[in-house]
N, C-alpha and C positions, 0 to 999 in steps of 0.2 A: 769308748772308754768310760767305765764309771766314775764319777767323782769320788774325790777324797773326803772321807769325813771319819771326825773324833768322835762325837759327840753324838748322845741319846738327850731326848729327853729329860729323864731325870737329871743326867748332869747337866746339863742346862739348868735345870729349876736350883739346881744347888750351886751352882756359880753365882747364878743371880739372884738367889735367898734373900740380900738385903737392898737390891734394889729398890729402889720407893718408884711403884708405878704410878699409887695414884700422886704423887706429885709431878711427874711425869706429865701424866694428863692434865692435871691442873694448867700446865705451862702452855701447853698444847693448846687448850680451852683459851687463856687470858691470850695468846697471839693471835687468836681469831677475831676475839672479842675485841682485841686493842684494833684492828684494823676494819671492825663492821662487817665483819663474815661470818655466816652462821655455817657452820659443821651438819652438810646433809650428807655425806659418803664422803667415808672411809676407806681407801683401797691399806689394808697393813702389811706392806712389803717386806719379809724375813721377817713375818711375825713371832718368830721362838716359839713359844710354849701358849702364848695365846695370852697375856697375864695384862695388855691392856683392853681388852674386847671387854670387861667386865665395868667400865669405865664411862662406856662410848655407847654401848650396844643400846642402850635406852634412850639417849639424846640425836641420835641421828635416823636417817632412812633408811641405811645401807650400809651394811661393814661388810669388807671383804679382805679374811686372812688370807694372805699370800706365803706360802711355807714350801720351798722346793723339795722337804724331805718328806717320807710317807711317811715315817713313825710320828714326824711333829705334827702331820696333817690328822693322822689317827689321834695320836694325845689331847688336839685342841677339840676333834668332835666329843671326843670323850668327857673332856673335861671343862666345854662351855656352851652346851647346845640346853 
């Protein structure tokens, strides 16, 4: 049975238009740092559209997007390699 799904890419990106990633990650960043852990891999599980890799991908060892759909896995090579 295939899954149920609404949703492309694009609409994703326009759902979440005004989400603030990079504050997102900032949060992300200061509960590592409040506890003495440094951020060396990333596993990003239902990473949508890819919109925190841009954030992360410089500061660590390893990121790895997790997207169970093939158009968001296509959209993230596309749009952050």
């Amino acid at each position: 049975m295939e899954s149920f799904k609404v949703q492309t890419p694009e609409w994703y990106e326009l759902i979440y238009s005004k989400k603030n990633y990079e504050l997102e990650s900032t949060y992300i960043k200061k509960l590592f740092k409040k506890h003495n852990k440094s951020i060396k891999f990333i596993a990003d599980i239902g990473s949508g559209t890819g919109k925190l890799i841009p954030y992360f991908i410089n500061e660590v060892e390893q990121y790895i997007a997790v997207e169970p759909y093939k158009d968001f896995c296509e959209f993230i090579k596309k749009n952050h390699q």
